[in-house]
N, C-alpha and C positions, 0 to 999 in steps of 0.2 A: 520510396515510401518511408514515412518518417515513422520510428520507431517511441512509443508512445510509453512513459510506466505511470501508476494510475495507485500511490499508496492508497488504499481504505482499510478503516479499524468500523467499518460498522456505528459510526458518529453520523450526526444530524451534517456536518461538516462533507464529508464522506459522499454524503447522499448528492449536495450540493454541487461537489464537485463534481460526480458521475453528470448532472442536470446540466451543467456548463457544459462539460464537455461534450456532451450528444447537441445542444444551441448550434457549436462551433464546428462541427465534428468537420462540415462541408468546406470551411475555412482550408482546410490540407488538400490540396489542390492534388497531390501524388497520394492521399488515402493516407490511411493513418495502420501502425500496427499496432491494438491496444493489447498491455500486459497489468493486469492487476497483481498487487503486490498485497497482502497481509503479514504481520508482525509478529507474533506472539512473542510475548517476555518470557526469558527461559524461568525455568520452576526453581524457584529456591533452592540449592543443597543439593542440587542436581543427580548428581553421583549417588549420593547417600541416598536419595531417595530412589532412583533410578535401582539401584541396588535391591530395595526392598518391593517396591511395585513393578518393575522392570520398562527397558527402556519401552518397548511396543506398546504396551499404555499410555506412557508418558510422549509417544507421538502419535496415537492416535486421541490422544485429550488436543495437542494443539491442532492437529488436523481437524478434529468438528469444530472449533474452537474458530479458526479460520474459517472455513466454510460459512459458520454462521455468519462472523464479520461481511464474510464476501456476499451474503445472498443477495442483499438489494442492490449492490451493486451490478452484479450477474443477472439480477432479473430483469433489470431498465435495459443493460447492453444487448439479452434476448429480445425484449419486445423492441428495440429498434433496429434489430437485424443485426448486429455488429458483431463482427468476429472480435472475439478476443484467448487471451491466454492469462491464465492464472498460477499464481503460484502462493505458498505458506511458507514463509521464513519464521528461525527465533534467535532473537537477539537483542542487542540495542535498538531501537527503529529507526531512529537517521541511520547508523551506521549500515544496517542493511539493507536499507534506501536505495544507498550509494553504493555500494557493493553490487548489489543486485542491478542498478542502471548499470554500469562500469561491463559487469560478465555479459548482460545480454546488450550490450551496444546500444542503451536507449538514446535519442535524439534528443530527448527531453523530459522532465519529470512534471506533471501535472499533478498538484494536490491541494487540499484545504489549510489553511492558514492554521487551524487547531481541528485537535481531534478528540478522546475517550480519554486525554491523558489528565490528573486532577493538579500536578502542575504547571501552571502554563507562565509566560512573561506576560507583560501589557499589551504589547502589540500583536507579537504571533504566540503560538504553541511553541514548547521546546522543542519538539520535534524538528517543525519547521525551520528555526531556525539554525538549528544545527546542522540540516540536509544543507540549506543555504551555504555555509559557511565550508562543507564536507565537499559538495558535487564541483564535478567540471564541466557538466551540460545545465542547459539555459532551464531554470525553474517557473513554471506557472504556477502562480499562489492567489487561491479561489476565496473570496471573504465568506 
């Protein structure tokens, strides 16, 4: 079964890709295992702030923070029956793209060409291209 990662930041992008993907989904002849990924950018001054609000605030802000990103995602994957798995990273987002396929053995990384991020290149999101540039498994890139 080929192991599937599924970046979403809750982009019109995002949406897109989830929509491919379920078109295709039958294309994986041995099933597919999907893992959603979400991002969040750590918080400024981290420490310092961490210090004064403490850290369980400050992961549960990115924890709803990700869940929102993830909802529409999670809600297409429910109504077409499809198991998946989720997870909330923070960090860089290519960097923990890659990182994150790398630990759970993904097959392949399936994503949008851009996402929620304000800057992007001409052709892709920086994101994207920097996963490109990062990954050692093969990239799906959703216009």
């Amino acid at each position: 079964m080929l192991k599937l990662l599924v970046p979403v930041d809750g982009s019109e992008h995002s949406s897109r890709t989830i929509d491919h993907l379920l078109k295709n989904i039958h294309s994986y002849k041995d099933g597919a295992e999907i893992h959603l990924l979400n991002v969040q950018h750590p918080i400024p001054y981290g420490s310092r702030v961490s210090s004064v609000i403490g850290q369980d605030k400050i992961n549960r802000y990115h924890h709803d923070e990700g869940m929102a990103e993830l909802k529409t995602a999670m809600q297409k994957l429910d109504a077409a029956n499809l198991k998946y798995h989720y997870h909330i990273g923070v960090g860089d987002a290519a960097e923990t793209i890659v990182k994150y396929a790398e630990e759970k053995g993904c097959d392949q990384i399936f994503m949008g060409t851009r996402g929620m991020g304000s800057v992007s290149n001409l052709l892709l999101g920086s994101v994207a291209t920097k996963v490109i540039h990062l990954a050692e498994v093969p990239i799906v890139l959703v216009k």
